[in-house]
N, C-alpha and C positions, 0 to 999 in steps of 0.2 A: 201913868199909862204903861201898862206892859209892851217891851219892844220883844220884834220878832225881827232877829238876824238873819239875812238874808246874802250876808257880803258872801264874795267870794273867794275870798283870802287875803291875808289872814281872815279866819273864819268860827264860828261857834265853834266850842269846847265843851264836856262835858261840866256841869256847875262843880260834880264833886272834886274834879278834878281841879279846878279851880280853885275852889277852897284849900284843898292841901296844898296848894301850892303858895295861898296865902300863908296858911300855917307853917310853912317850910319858910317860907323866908323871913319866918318872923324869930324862927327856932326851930332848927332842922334835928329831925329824930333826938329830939332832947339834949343837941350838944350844947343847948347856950348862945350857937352861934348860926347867924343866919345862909340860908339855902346857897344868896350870894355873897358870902364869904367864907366860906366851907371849901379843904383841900378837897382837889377832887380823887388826889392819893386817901383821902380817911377810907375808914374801913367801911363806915354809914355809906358813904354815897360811891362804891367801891360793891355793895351789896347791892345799891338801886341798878347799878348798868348791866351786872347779870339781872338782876330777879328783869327788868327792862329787856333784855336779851332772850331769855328764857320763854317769857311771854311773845314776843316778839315770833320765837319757833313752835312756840303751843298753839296760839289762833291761827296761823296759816298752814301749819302742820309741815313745816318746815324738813325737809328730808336730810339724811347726814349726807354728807358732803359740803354740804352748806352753811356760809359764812355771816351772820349780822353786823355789821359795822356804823358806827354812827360818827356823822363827817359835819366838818362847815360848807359854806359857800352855797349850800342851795342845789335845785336839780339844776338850772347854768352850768355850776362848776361841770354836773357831770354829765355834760352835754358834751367838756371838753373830756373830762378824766376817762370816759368809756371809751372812744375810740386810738385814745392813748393807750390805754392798756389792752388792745383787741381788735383792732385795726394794723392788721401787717400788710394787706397788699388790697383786697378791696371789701365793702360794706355795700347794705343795702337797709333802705329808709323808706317807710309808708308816711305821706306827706299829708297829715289831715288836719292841721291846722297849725296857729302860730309857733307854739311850740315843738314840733313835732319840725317845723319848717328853722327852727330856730338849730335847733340839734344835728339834724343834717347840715347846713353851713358850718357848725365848725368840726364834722368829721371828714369836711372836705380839705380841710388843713393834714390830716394825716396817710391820704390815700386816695384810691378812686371809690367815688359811692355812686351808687346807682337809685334813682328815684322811683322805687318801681309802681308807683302811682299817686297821684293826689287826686283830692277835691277841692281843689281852690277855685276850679273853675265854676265853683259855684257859692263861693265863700265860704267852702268846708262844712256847709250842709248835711253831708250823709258821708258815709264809711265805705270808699270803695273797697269794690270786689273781684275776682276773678282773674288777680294778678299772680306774674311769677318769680318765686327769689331765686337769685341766682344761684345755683347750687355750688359754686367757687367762694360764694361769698363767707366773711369771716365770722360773719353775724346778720341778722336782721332786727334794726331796732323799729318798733309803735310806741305811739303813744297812747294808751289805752282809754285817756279819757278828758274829752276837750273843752275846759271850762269855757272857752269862749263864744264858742260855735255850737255848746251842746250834743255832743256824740258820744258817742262810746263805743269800744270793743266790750260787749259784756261776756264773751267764753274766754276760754283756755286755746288758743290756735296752735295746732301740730306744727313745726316747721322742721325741715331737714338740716339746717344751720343752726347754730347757738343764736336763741331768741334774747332781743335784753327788752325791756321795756320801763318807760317812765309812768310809774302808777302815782305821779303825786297827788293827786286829787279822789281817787276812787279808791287808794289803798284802804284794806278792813273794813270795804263796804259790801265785800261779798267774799267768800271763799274761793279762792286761788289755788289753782294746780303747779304750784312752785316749781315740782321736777320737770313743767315743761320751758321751762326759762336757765337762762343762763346767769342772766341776772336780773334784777330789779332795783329801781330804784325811785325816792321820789323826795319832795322839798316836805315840812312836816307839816303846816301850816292849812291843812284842813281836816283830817280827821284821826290828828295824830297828835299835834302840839303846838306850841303857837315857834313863829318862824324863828329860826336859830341854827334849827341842827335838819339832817342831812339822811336818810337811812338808805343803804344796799344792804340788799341780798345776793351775795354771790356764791355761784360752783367755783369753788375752789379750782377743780382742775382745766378750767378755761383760764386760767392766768400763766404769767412766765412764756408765752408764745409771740412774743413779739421781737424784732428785731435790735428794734431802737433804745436808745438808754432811756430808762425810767425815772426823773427826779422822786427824790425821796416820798417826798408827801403825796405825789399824783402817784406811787405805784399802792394799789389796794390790797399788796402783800402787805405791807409795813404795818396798814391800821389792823389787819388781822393777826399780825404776831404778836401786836401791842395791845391787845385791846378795844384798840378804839380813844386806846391811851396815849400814840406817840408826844401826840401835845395836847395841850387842855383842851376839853369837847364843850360843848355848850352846856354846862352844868345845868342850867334852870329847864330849859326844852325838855332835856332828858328825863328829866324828873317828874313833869304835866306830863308827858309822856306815859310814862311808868305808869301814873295814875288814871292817864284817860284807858290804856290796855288792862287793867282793872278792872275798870268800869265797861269794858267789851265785856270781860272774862263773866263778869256779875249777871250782866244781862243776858248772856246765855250764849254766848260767840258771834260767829259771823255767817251761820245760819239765818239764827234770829233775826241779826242785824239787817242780813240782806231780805227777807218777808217785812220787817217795817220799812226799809226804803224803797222798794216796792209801791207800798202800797201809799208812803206820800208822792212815790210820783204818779203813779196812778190816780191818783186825786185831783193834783193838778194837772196833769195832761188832760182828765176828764174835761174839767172847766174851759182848759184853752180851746180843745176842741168842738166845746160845747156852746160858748159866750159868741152873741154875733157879734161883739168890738173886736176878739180877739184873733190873730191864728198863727200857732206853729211853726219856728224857722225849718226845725227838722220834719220832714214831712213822713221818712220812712219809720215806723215804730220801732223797728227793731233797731236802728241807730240810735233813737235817742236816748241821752246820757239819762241818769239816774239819780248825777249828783249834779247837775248844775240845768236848769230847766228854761231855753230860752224863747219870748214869744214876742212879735209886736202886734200893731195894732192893726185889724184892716184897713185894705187902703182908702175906702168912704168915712172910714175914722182916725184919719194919722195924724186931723190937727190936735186930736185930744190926748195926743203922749205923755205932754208935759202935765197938762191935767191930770190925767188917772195917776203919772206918779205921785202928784201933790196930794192927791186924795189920798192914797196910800199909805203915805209917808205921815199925814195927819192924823193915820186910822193904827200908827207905831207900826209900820213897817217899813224894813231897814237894808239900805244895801244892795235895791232892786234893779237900778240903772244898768241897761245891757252895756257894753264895751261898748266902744264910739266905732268899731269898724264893724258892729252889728246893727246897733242899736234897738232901741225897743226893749225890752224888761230881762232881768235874770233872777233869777230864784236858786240859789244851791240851797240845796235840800241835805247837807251832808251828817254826818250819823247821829250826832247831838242834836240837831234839828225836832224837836217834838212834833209827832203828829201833830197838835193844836197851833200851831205858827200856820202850816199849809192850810187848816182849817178856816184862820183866821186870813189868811190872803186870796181864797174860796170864797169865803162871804164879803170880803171888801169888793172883789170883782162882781160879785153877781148884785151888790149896791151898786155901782158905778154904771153898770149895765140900764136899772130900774131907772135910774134916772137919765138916758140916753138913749 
């Protein structure tokens, strides 16, 4: 039975990309020696982190001044690394879901932040609006896209302060106006490479403005002097990496990209909206995320949760249990995602439907 990946990260990959990376660790660019035990001083994989790099500034269209860096620890780490290096006196945080609530707690280690809205009061349902940053502040971070709750910031937002944002989940799922960010950054682990390694993108000339001493590896000068090299990077990530930004580049960029994810969430939003079991955490359209799709059951049908996931799950689809602080179904739809997966959990539901 064909599975259809539906986690939500770690998360599908593209297969080809997969495969090379089989083939790399079996015997990496014909040295004899495998992907994991390869210096990552040789000249082969020394080749992979620019041509990685490279790409990295061609699909986003990356402007100069701007720096690619690839890190350990996760977007965590750099929930703390950013306001370390950018928080001198105060910050300001749009609070729209866990994550997003995770990262503001520890830039309150560095400074005064300011919350200048959530949606929690509705368990981060929708994308507030009509708020104001403080124009004092050092920066404004979002999180652009909320696996758990289903939202998204899908533009480019003007702000008068250096913007940073956590795109881990939505990055290279749509074309990005880079020069309105100061930074970016995101964990790799869905539409980029399986988890390990770390990417920022940063303006260079927002760094060196802080006060405070910088330990060596939290300042994100060091990784850009170095490479990306001061100490070993996650050799294998980087390299499914390389391969899955390939495999963008093949399909035609992040035009493309973004008209087929598009159009599987528009396929399934159709069903959720359309199925009388089902209905919509996010109610406003224009919030709802693109890569992660969450719905539950109505409430004249909530004792059949566990049912339709079993149906589901016996019909190979994989992954679909919403978080325990939503509950009800998720669906990331993220870039390797084949139109035919959504197809195939379209017609499992409108089954499940026929016989209820």
């Amino acid at each position: 039975m064909k599975k259809h990946n539906f986690y939500a990260g770690p998360s599908i990959l593209p297969e080809v990309a997969i495969e090379e990376t089989i083939k790399a660790i079996k015997d990496f660019e014909g040295t004899g020696i495998s992907l994991m035990s390869v210096s990552h001083r040789s000249k082969e994989f020394e080749a992979v982190m620019n041509e990685t790099e490279a790409l990295f500034k061609e699909l986003l269209d990356i402007p100069e001044g701007y720096k690619v860096i690839f890190l350990g620890g996760g977007a965590s780490t750099q929930f703390m690394m950013v306001p370390y290096n950018m928080l001198n006196k105060k910050a300001a945080y749009l609070n729209t879901g866990t994550w997003a609530k995770k990262a503001l707690k520890e830039a309150k280690g560095f400074g005064e932040v300011v919350e200048v809205a959530s949606s929690a009061d509705t368990i981060y349902n929708y994308i507030p609006k009509g708020y104001e940053v403080p124009a004092d502040a050092d920066y404004f971070h979002i999180t652009t896209n909320n696996t758990i709750y289903g939202t998204e910031i899908k533009h480019d937002m003007d702000c008068k302060v250096p913007l940073v944002a956590d795109m881990s989940s939505d990055i290279f799922s749509r074309p990005v106006d880079v020069s309105k960010y100061a930074l970016i950054y995101g964990g790799a682990q869905k539409n980029f490479a399986p988890a390990g390694v770390t990417f920022v993108i940063v303006k260079e000339d927002i760094l060196g403005k802080v006060d405070r001493y910088l330990p060596t590896m939290i300042d994100y000068r060091t990784h850009i002097e170095n490479g990306s090299m001061f100490n070993t990077p996650p050799v294998l990530p980087i390299f499914t990496g390389y391969q899955t930004l390939k495999w963008l580049k093949n399909l035609g960029g992040l035009e493309v990209m973004q008209k087929i994810n598009q159009e599987k969430a528009n396929l399934l939003y159709s069903e959720i909206d359309r199925n009388k079991l089902f209905k919509p955490t996010v109610l406003d359209e224009a919030d709802r995320s693109i890569m992660n799709i969450c719905w539950i059951m109505n409430d004249e049908y909530k004792d059949l949760e566990q049912d339709f996931l079993k149906f589901a799950q016996e019909r190979g689809m994989v992954g679909m249990k919403g978080h325990r602080s939503v509950g009800g179904f998720r669906a990331s739809t993220y870039n390797a995602l084949p139109k035919e997966s959504v197809e195939a959990l379209v017609a499992v539901m409108k089954e499940f439907e026929s016989k209820h």
